[in-house]
N, C-alpha and C positions, 0 to 999 in steps of 0.2 A: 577610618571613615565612619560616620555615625549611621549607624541603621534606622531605618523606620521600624517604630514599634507595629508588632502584626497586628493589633485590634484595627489599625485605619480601616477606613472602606469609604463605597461612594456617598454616604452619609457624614465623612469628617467636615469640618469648616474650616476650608483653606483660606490661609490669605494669597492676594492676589499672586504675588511673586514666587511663592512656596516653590521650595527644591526639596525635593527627595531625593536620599540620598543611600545606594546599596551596592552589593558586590554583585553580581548578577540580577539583569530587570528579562522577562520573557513576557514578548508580543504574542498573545494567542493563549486561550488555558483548553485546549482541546486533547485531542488524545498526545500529540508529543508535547507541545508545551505544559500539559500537568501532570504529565509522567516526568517528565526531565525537573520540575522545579519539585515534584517527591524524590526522586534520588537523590538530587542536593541537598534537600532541606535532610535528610536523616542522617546527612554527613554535619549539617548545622552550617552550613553556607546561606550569607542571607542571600535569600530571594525575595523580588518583586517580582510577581504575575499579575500581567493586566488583560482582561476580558470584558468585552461588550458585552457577550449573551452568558450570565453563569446558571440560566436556568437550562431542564434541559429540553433537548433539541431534537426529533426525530429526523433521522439520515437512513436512507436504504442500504450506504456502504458501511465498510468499517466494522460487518458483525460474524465475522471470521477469521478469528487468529489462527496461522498455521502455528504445528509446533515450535520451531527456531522462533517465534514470537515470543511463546509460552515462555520459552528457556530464557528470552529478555529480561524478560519480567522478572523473571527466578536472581538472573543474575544481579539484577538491581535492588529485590531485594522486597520487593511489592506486589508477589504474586497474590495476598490478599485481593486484591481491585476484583476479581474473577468469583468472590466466595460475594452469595446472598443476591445472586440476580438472576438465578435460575437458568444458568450456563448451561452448558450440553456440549460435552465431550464429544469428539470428533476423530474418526478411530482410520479412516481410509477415504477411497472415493468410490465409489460405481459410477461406470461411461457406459451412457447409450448412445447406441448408433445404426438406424437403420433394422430395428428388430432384434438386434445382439445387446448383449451388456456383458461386462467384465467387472470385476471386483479388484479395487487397488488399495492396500493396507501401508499404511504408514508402517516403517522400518523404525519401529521405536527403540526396541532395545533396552536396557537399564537407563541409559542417561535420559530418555527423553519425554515428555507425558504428552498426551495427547493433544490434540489442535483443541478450540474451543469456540462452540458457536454462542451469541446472544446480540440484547438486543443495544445496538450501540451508544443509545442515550443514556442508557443505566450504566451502560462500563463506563464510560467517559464522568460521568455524577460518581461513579464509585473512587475515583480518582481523583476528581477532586474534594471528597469528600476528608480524603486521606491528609490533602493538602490542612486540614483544621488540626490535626493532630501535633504538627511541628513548626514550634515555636518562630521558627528562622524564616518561615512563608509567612508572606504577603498575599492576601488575596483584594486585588484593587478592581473593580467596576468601573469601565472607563472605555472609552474608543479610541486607537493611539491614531494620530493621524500626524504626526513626523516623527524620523529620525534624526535625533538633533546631532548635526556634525560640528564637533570643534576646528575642522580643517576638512578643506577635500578628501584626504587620507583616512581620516579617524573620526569615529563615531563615539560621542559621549553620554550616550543616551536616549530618553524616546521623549515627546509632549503628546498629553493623551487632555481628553475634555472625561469632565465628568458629568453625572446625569444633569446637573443643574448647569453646565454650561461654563463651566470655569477650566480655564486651561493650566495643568499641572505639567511640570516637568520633570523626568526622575532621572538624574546622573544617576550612573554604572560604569562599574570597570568592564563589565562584558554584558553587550545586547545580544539576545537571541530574538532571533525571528521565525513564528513557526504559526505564521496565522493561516496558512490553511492554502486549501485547492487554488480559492481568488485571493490571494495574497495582492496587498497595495502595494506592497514595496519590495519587491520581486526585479522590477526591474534594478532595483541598487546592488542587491545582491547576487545575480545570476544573470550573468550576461545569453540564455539561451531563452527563447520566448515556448512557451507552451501553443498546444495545439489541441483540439479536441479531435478525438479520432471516433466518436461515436455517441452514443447514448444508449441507458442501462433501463428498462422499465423494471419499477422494483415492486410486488403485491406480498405482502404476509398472507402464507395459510394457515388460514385457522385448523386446529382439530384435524392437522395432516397427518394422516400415516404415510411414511416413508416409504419405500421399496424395499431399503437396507435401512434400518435404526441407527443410529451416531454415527452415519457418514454423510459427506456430499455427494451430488451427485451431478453430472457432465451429462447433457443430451447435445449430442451432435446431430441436427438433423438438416435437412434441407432448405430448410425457413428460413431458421436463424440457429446458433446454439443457447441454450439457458442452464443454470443453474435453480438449483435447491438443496438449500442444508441450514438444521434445526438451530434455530435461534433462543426457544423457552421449550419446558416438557412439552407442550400440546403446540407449538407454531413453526414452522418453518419459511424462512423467505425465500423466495424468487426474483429469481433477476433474470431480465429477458435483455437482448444487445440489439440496440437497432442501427447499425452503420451510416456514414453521411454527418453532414455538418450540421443537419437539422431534426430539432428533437421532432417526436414523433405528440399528435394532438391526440390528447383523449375527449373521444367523440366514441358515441354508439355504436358508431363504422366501426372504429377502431377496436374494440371490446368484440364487438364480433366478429372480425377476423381475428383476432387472437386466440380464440376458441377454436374455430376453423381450421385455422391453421397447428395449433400447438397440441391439442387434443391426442390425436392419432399418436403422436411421439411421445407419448407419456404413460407408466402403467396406469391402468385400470385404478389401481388403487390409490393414485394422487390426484384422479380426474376429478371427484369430488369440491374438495376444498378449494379447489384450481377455478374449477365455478364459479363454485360462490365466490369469491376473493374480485372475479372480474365481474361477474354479476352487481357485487357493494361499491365497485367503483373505487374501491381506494389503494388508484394505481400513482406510485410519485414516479418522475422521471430524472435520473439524475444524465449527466455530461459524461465521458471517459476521454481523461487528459492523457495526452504522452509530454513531459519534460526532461530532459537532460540535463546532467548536473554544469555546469560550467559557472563554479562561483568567478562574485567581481571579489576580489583580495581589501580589503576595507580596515582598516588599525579598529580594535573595539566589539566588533560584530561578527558575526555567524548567521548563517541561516540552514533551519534543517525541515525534517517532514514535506510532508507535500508543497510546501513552499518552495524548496527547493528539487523536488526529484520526482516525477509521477509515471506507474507506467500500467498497461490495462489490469482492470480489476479481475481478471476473469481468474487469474491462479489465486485470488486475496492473499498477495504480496504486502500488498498498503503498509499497513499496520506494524506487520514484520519489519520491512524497512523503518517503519517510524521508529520504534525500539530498538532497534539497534543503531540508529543515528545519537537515538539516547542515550543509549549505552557508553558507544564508542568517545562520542563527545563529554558525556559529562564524567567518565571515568579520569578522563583529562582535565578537567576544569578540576574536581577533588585533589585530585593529584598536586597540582600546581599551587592551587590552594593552602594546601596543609605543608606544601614545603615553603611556602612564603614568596614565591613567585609568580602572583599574580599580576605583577608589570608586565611578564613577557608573555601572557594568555595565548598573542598572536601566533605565537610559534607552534601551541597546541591547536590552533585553528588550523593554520595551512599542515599540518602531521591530520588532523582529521579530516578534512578535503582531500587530500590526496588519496589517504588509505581508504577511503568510501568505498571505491569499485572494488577492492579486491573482498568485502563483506557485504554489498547490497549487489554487486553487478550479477551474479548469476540471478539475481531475484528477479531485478529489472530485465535483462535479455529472455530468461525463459516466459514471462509475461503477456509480453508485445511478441514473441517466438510462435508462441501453442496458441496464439489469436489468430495470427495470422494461418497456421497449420490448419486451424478448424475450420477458418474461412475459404481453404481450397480443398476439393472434391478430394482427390486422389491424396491429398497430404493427408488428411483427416483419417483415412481408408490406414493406409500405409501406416501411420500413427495407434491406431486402436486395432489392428494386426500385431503390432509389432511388442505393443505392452501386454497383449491375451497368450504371448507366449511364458508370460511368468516369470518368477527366478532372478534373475540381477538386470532381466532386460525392464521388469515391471519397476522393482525394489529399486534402483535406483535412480530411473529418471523421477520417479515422486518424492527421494530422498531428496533430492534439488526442489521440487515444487512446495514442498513442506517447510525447507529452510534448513532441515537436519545437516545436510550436505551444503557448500556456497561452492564447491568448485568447479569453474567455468571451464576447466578442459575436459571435465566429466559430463560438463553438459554439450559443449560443443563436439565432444565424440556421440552421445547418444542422438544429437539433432542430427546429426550426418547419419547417424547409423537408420534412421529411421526413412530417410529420403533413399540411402542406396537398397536399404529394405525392400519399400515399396516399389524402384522401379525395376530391382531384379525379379521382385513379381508377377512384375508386369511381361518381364521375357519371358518368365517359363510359361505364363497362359497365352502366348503368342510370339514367336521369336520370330521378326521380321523386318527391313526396316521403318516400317512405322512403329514397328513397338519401342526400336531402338531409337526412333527421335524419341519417343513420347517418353519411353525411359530420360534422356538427358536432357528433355525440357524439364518434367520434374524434378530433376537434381539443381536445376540452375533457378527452379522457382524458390527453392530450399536454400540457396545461395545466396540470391537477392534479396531475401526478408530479412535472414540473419547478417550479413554480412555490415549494415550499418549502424544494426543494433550491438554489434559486438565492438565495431570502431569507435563506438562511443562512452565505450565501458573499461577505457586505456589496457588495450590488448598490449602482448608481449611484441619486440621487434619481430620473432618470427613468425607470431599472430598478424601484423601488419603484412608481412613480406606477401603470406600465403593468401590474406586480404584483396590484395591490389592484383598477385595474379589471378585471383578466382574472376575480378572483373575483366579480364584480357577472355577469360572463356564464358560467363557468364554479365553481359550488361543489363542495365536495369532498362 
């Protein structure tokens, strides 16, 4: 197959017909698609990356990699992207709640480095920066707007316009699709439609001092919960969740309820910059999706990142998952590559489909899990009880949150343990039977959130068994 030489860009002069022609073409050059087209390219597979916007873009998400991200990166081989943008290590969490806070440290260890906060424009420019370095990338300027099918079945390709309005078509043996949150072609590839479950208000503080220095940090409060953890030496971002299917309007009103309200739940010594930050008004508002994987099986194609799988931001899962969708997949693609079987690609697509949940599924379920936990009174309680006891009850449910740990029977003993936690507590401060409903209505609140986030994440048959009878005593 003849490659396109890397110099093209959206300045070449195409003729009308032009075929481009590579071994892998990727839709999107954002954090997966230019993380995954640098792990090819440093194996020397060519790539085609085509992107609309290659300048950069401020995003409120996306600026917290947990550790098992970190370790992505490492394993690919490009943990450069993180050096020269004024990262900040990320060493635990601190949870407020109510007047209390607890301190939670990342179970690092030798194998692990720490999580890393910044600002996501600069990672995402650091990455494809990297993309200039090897030979075998493409960087093309372009907006693809089809998938070109050689048959129902099989995809051979994408047609993208360039800035001057010519439509180019690039054959490939393997398309990826990784164009993001609003992915166009979402529906070819994943037969589950996304949802939005809320929206995140996001403010940079300037000249923040922390509570606790290189951690995040959890306010559970009555309002709403938020987040804050350090993105540069002197800034930290905020992110506030406002539930419902409608963003929330920034208005004066708004800005000072948010004050009003969020103030009190906050120390002393973040109130400051908290101010100022809503006082300058530059608050952006982003969506929070929930998607489930359910690829359409397609000859040619893939889709990965947020394109294919989203679930709430509140643990900053995102990114983690993206990298390791990178990972997973493109260690397959080399593979096949180098032993000269890239006709049968397909086989290592539907082996990476499958195996997903058993490496992203504890990401996604504890996600959408400790959202909804936070969201109810008594779970939230029960939950920051049950981690202030320390010791492997702390260490290990943040081993899961972090990414260190993926395994879902360690998470789904520690969500149980924390719902029979809270409502045996609720006996001993009163054993009666109201306390004994209000005990097993809490166990069955705990039931019903996790129970379909886990069906969706191909639990084991007697994961299902225990599934189906948990709804004979708990229905939604």
């Amino acid at each position: 197959m003849e490659v396109l030489d890397k110099k093209i860009s959206a300045t070449h002069s195409f003729n009308e017909n032009e075929k481009i022609q590579t071994q892998v073409c990727i839709v999107g050059g954002g954090v997966t698609g230019a993380s995954l087209a640098a792990f090819l390219g440093k194996q020397q597979i060519p790539v085609v990356i085509i992107e609309k916007e290659w300048n950069e873009v401020d995003r409120i998400v996306g600026e917290l990699l947990q550790p098992g991200g970190v370790q992505q990166l490492k394993n690919m081989g490009i943990e450069q992207v993180l050096e020269g943008i004024d990262a900040q290590p990320v060493y635990g969490y601190s949870i407020f709640r109510k007047g209390k806070s607890i301190q939670v440290a990342y179970p690092l260890g030798d194998d692990f480095s720490p999580g890393m906060g910044f600002r996501n424009g600069k990672f995402v420019q650091n990455i494809r920066a990297l993309l200039n370095e090897l030979p075998s990338v493409t960087r093309i300027h372009g907006n693809v707007t089809e998938l070109v099918y050689e048959n129902e079945r099989k995809i051979s390709g994408v047609k993208y316009v360039t800035e001057d309005g010519k439509i180019v078509e690039v054959e490939a043996g393997l398309t990826v699709v990784c164009d993001g949150i609003f992915s166009r072609f979402r529906e070819q590839l994943n037969a589950e439609r996304h949802r939005i479950t809320g929206f995140f208000a996001g403010l940079v503080l300037e000249n923040a001092t922390l509570p606790t220095p290189s951690h995040g940090h959890v306010f559970i409060t009555d309002q709403t919960p938020f987040l804050v953890y350090p993105i540069t030496s002197t800034s930290a971002r905020m992110l506030i969740d406002f539930p419902g299917d409608q963003p929330p309007r920034i208005t004066d009103e708004f800005k000072s309820k948010l004050k009003s309200k969020l103030v009190d739940d906050m120390p002393e010594i973040l109130r400051p910059s908290f101010i100022r930050a809503v006082d300058e008004g530059q608050i952006k508002i982003m969506p929070n999706h929930k998607l489930n994987v359910q690829p359409v099986l397609v000859e040619g194609a893939v889709m990965v990142g947020d394109a294919l799988n989203m679930r709430h931001p509140l643990t900053g899962g995102g990114m983690t998952v993206a990298f390791t969708d990178v990972y997973q997949l493109g260690k397959r693609i080399i593979d096949y590559y180098h032993h000269g079987a890239f006709e049968t690609i397909d086989q290592a697509i539907q082996d990476f489909y499958s195996s997903k949940s058993s490496y992203t599924g504890s990401i996604n379920v504890l996600a959408d899990a400790l959202y909804g936990v936070m969201s109810d009174d008594e779970l939230s309680e029960a939950c920051f009880d049950y981690l202030a006891q320390g010791g492997h009850y702390a260490s290990e449910p943040v081993s899961l949150l972090s990414a260190i740990s993926r395994n879902k029977k360690l998470l789904i003993k520690h969500f149980f343990a924390v719902a029979w936690f809270g409502a045996l507590n609720k006996l001993k401060k009163s054993f009666s039977l109201h306390s004994i409903r209000q005990s097993y209505l809490m166990i069955g609140r705990a039931t019903v959130l996790v129970r379909p986030l886990l069906l969706a994440e191909k639990p084991s048959w007697m994961m299902k068994q225990l599934l189906t009878f948990s709804n004979l005593l708990y229905k939604r």
